[in-house]
C-alpha positions in Angstrom: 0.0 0.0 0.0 1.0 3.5 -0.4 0.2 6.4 1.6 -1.5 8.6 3.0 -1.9 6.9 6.4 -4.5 7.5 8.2 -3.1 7.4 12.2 -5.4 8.7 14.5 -8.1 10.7 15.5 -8.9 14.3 17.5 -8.5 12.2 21.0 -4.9 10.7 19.4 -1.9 11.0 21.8 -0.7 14.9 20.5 3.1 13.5 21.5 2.7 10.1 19.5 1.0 12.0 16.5 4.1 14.6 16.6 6.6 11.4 16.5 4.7 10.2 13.3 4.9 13.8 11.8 0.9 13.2 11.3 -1.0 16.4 10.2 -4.7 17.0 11.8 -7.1 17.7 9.4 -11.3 18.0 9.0 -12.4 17.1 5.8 -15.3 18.8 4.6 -18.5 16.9 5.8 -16.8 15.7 8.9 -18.3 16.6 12.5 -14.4 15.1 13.4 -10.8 16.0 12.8 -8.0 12.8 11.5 -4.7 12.6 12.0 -2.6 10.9 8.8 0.8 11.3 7.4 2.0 10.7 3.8 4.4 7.5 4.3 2.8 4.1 3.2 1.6 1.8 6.3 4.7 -0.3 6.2 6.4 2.9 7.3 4.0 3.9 9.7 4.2 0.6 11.1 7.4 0.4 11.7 8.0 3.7 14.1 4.6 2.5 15.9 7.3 -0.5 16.2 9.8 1.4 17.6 7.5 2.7 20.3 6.7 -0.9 21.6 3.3 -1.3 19.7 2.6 -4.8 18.0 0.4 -5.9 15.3 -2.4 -7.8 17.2 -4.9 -8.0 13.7 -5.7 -6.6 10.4 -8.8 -6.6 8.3 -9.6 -5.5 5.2 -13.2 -2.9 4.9 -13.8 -2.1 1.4 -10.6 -0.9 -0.5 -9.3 0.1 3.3 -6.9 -1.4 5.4 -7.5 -2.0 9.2 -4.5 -2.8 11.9 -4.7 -3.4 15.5 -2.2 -2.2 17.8 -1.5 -2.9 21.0 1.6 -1.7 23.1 2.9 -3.8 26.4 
């Protein structure tokens, strides 16, 4: 996959969403704000790896990729 990623949303950890380098944004329509970056997911992943946080699943909704995190 390529990116944008989306990584969070307006109640996302401002510190973790800094490490990313994700961007807050409302699109038009939405009542809520997102957080997402421009690396693919692979990249993404691999910081959230970094930080301690494992894949626990991943699903597939529609053309949109899903992951589970889950940090000890």
């Amino acid at each position: 996959e390529a990116g944008p990623t989306m990584v969070g949303d307006e109640h996302s950890d401002p510190d973790l969403m800094r490490f990313l380098g994700a961007m807050k944004r409302n699109m038009l329509g939405n009542n809520f704000s997102e957080y997402y970056v421009n690396d693919a997911p692979r990249v993404v992943l691999d910081k959230l790896e970094s930080r301690g946080y494992r894949v626990v699943s991943m699903t597939g909704v529609g053309q949109t990729l899903v992951w589970c995190l889950h940090r000890e």
